[in-house]
Steps between C-alpha positions, in 0.01 A plus 500: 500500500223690340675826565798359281271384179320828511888638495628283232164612314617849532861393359337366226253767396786731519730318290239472235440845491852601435545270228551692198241492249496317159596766241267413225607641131581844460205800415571692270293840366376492143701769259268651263602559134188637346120457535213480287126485495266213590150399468351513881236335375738175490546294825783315391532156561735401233794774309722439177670661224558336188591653179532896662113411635361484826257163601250499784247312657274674650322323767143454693214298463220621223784766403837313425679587174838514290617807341822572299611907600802694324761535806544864393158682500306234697241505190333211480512268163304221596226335725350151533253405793551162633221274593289660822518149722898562460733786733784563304866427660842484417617512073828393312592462140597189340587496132193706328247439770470596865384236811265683750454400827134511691474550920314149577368299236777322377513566181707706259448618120695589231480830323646656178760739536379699209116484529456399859270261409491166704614194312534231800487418812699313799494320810768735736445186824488116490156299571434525871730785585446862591711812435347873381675599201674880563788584319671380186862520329673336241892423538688325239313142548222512756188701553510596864181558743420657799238440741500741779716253731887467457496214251629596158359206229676450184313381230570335159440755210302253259291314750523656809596210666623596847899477522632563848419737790661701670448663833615931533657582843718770666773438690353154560119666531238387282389805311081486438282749252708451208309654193594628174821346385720613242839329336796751526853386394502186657307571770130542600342796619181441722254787630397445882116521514383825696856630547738717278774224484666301284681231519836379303461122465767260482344233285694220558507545922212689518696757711372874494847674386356863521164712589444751305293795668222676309345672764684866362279478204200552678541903538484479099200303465170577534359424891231264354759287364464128579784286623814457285444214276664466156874432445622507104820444326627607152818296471610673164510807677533391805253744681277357761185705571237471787156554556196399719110490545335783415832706469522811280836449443773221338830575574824427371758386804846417496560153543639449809843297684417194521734376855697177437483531119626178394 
């Protein structure tokens, strides 16, 4: 008898092992267009352009800061130092102002799009709950937030009253260490914390269409670079450029197939 469980044991380990694994979305390697220059004394937490000008946040406690760059030389226009109990996270436009994210407190501010100056501030969680704030993107009605796990939060653009959730996976996989998020044609691009991935979201199933590789860029960079960590869109152009912590380089990528295009 127990020479026939340990056999159907066996039969079952077997079988398991030649099941065929679930294909999660396709990878695909980034296609570089053109690259420019980039503060490396920036570790990007939070990436924009509006208005042919690069946003950042820079982030870090007793050293976070916005700046506004020119995507072209990588010149610096403008710098404002945010509040030293703060670390600076994810950014995203709204109207004439810009909502920044910090790690742990809770609590977001408001800041002038042409001054940088800090106008007012914003509860990103609800009484008695606890989420980091990490990335942020604007689509065409919600502020969305990551938190380092694989829940996506969309938020209401005047309050910031929290909408709906919604959990990332791959092919039925939760997928954890999202980061900086980005809005690009009707999807949302997410940065995978400590990896050169990102992912394609589908924002109403919260399935990852595509991966996008970045790890070719690294033989272009300087080896000090930080991890890959800034995602922006210009949709009147429609060029989509990438950067990361610490990175000497921004660089202009083709925007990729996105599988399953609806």
């Amino acid at each position: 008898m127990r020479r026939c469980i340990r056999l159907i044991r066996i039969a079952l380990i077997f079988a398991l092992m030649t099941l065929p694994a679930q294909a999660g979305a396709p990878v695909m390697p980034c296609v570089v267009l053109a690259e420019f220059p980039h503060d490396t004394d920036t570790s990007t937490q939070g990436f924009f352009i509006r208005d042919n000008v690069f946003y950042e946040s820079s982030g870090g406690y007793n050293k976070s800061f916005l700046i506004k760059s020119d995507p072209r030389t990588g010149r610096v226009l403008l710098t404002h130092p945010i509040d030293t109990e703060y670390f600076a996270e994810g950014i995203a436009p709204f109207r004439d102002s810009l909502r920044l994210l910090t790690w742990q407190s809770g609590t977001g501010f408001v800041h002038s799009l042409d001054n940088l100056r800090q106008s007012g501030h914003f509860a990103y969680r609800g009484r008695g709950l606890y989420h980091e704030g990490w990335g942020l993107t604007v689509d065409r009605r919600f502020f969305i937030l990551s938190s380092g796990t694989s829940i996506l939060r969309f938020h209401s653009p005047e309050s910031f009253t929290l909408v709906r959730t919604l959990e990332v996976t791959d092919a039925g996989r939760p997928v954890p260490m999202l980061n900086e998020l980005e809005y690009v044609e009707g999807f949302i691009y997410a940065n995978i914390w400590k990896s050169d991935k990102i992912v394609i979201i589908d924002p109403q199933t919260g399935e990852v269409r595509t991966t996008m590789d970045l790890s070719a860029l690294r033989d272009r960079l300087d080896p000090r670079s930080g991890v890959a960590n800034g995602i922006a869109y210009d949709a009147g152009t429609r060029r989509l450029y990438v950067t990361g912590k610490h990175w000497d380089k921004v660089f202009e990528i083709a925007i990729p197939t996105v599988v399953g295009l609806r």
